[in-house]
C-alpha positions as MATLAB code, in Angstrom:
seq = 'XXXXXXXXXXXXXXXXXXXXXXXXXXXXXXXXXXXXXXXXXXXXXXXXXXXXXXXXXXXXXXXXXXXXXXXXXXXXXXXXXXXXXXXXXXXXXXXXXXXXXXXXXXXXXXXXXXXXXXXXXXXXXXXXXXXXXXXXXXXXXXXXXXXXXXXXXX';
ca = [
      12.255  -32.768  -14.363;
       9.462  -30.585  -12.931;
       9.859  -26.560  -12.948;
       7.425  -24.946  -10.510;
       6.960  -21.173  -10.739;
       4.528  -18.473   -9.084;
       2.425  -15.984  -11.502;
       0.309  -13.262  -10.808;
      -3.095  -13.961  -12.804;
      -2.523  -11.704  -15.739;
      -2.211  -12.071  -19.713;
       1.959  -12.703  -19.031;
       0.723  -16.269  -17.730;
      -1.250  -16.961  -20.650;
       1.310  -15.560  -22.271;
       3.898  -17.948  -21.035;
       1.547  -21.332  -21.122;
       0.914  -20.529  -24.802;
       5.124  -20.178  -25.382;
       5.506  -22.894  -23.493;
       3.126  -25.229  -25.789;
       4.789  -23.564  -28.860;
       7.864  -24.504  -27.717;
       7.142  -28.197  -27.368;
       5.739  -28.692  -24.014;
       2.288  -31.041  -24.069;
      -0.530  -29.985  -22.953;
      -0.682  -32.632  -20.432;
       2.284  -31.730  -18.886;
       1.344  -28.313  -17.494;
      -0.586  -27.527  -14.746;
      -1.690  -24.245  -13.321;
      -3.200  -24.151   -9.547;
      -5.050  -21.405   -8.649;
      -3.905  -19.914   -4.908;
      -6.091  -18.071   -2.419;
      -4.828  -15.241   -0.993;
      -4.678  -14.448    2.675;
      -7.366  -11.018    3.460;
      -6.145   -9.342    6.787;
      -9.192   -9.090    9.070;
      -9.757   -5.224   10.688;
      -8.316   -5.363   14.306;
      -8.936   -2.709   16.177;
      -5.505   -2.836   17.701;
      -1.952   -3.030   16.501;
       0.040   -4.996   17.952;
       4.182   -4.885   18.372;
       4.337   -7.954   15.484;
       1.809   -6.734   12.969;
       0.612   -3.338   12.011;
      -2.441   -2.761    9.270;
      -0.569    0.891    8.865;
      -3.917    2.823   10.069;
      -3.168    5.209   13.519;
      -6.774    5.289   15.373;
      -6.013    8.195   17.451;
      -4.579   10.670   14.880;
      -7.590   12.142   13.951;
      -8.763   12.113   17.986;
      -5.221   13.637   18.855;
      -5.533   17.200   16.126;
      -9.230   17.306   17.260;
      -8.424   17.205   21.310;
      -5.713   20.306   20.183;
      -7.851   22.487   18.876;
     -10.717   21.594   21.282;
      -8.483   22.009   24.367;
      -7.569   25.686   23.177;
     -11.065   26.228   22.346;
     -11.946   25.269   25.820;
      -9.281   26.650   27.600;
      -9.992   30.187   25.820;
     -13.349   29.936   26.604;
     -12.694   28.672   30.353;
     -11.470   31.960   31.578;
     -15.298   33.347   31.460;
     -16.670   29.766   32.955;
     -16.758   28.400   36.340;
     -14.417   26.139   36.373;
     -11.572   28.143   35.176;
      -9.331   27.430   32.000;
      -7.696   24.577   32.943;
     -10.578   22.435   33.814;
     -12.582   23.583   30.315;
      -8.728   22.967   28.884;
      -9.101   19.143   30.121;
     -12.765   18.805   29.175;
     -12.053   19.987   25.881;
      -9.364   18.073   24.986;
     -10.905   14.742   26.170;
     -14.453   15.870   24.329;
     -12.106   16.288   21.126;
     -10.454   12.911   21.078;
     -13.569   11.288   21.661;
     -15.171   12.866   18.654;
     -11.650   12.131   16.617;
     -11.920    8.545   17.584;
     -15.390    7.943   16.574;
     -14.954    9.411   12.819;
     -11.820    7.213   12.904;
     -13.941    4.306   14.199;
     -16.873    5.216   11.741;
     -14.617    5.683    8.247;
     -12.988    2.107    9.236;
     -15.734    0.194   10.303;
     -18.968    1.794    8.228;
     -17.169    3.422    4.793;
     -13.930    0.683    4.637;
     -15.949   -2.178    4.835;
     -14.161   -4.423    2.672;
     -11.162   -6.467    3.376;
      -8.171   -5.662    2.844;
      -5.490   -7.529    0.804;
      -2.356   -8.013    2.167;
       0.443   -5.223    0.299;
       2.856   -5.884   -2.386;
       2.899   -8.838   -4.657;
       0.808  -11.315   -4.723;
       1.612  -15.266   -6.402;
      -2.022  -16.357   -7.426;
      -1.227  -19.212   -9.910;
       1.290  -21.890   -9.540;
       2.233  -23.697  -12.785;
       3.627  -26.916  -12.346;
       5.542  -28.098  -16.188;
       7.088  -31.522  -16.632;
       9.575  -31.831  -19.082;
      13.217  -33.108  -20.192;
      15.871  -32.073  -18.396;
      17.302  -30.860  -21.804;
      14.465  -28.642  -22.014;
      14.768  -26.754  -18.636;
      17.157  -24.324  -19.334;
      14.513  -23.077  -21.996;
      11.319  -23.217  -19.761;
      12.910  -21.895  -17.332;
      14.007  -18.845  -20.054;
      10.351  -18.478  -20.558;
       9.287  -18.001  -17.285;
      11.012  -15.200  -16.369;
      10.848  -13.356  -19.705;
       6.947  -13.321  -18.829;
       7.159  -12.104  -15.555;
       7.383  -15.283  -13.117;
       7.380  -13.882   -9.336;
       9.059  -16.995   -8.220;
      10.659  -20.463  -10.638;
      12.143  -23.309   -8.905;
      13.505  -26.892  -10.501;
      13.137  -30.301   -9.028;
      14.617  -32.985  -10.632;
      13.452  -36.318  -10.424;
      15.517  -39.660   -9.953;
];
């Protein structure tokens, strides 16, 4: 019988390996595969399937606010009037909103991300008796499998 099972890499999978050969299990017959995990790339855009969780435009959005007002309060003393200085504002102030956005993501954030949550990074593969399953099994989850699946064999 083969038990496969999903571990973060931690001290609970030594943990468990070392139980495991305590308990009976040979050497031989355990085998731990180290996973890579999948980095999400920086998109610029979101799209309707997938979202990094990062709004571009928030910072763009508060900035064309208070630059709109600023130009719109000013505007009544320009040529244009306030409405026009209103606009130009506003558009000046996402602009500079969407740049610092840009900048902090591209420049300062540099490094990949990992994708969220929990991550398996080590399957272990055992081999043993089908009278010994229950009990391997046991001792996965006491140290802190993510995921433990049996297979027998015919």
């Amino acid at each position: 019988m083969q038990l496969f099972s999903t571990f973060e890499n931690n001290t609970f999978l030594e943990l468990a390996i070392s139980t495991l050969e305590k308990k009976g299990i040979m050497k031989e017959n355990i085998y731990a595969v180290p996973l890579d995990n999948r980095e999400e790339e920086w998109k610029l855009f979101d799209t309707l399937h997938r979202s990094d969780g990062t709004s571009m435009i928030d910072i763009g959005l508060a900035l064309a606010t208070a630059f709109s007002v600023i130009g719109a309060s000013i505007g009544f003393e320009l040529a244009l009037g306030p409405i026009y200085w209103g606009l130009i504002g506003a558009f000046i102030g996402f602009l500079i909103g969407l740049i610092i956005r840009l900048f902090t993501e591209r420049i300062i954030k540099r490094k990949k991300r990992l994708l969220k949550g929990k991550h398996s990074e080590v399957i272990v593969i055992i081999e043993c008796e089908e009278t010994q399953a229950e009990l391997v099994e046991n001792i996965l989850w006491n140290h802190f499998a993510i995921g433990v699946a049996k297979v027998t064999s015919k």
